[in-house]
N, C-alpha and C positions, 0 to 999 in steps of 0.2 A: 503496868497495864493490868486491867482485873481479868478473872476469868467468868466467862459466860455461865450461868445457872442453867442453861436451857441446851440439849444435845445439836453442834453442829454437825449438818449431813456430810460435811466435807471436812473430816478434823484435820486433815493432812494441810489447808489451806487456813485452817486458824492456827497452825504450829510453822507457818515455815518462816516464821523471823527467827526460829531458835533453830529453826536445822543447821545443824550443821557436816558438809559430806569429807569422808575419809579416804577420799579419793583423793591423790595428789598430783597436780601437774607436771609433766614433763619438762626437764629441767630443760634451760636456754640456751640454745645453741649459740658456739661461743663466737665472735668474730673472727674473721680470716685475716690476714697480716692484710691484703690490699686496703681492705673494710677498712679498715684501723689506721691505713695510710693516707686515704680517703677522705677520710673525718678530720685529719690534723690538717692536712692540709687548706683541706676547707676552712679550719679554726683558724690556722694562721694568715689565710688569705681575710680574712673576716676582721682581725684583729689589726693585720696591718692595713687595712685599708681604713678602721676606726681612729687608729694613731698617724695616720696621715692627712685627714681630714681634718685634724686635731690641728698639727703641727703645722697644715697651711691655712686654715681658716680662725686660729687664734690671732694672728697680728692681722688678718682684715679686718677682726671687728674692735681691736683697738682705738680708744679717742684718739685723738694729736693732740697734742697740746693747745691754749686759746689762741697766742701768740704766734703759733707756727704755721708759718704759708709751706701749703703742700705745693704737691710738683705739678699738679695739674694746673693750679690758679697760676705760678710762672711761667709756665707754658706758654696757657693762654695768654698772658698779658706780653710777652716777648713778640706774639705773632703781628 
């Protein structure tokens, strides 16, 4: 970016993409064992609930084969 030839009334507002402050943040305060207990189990309920939906909604949306009468069409036709 160029710099201006002409003096601005506010230089502090034409320089503050380069400020930068030397003040540093307070470090983060760490998790409590609940917190951390918390979150797993949340992760785990999330994860198993992902690999269940998995494991019962893959063989629903299975073809059948062209030849094979499902149980519903014998069913029906027994009745």
């Amino acid at each position: 970016m160029f710099r201006r030839r002409e003096p601005v009334p506010f230089a502090f507002v034409a320089e503050a993409d380069r400020f930068r402050s030397n003040v540093t943040p307070p470090p983060r305060e760490r998790a409590s064992r609940s917190q951390l207990a918390g979150r797993t189990l949340i992760t785990l309920t999330l994860v198993g609930g992902l690999a269940g939906s998995l494991l019962f909604g893959i063989p629903a949306l299975q073809q059948e084969a062209p030849g094979a009468v499902s149980t519903h069409q014998s069913e029906a036709a027994h009745r």
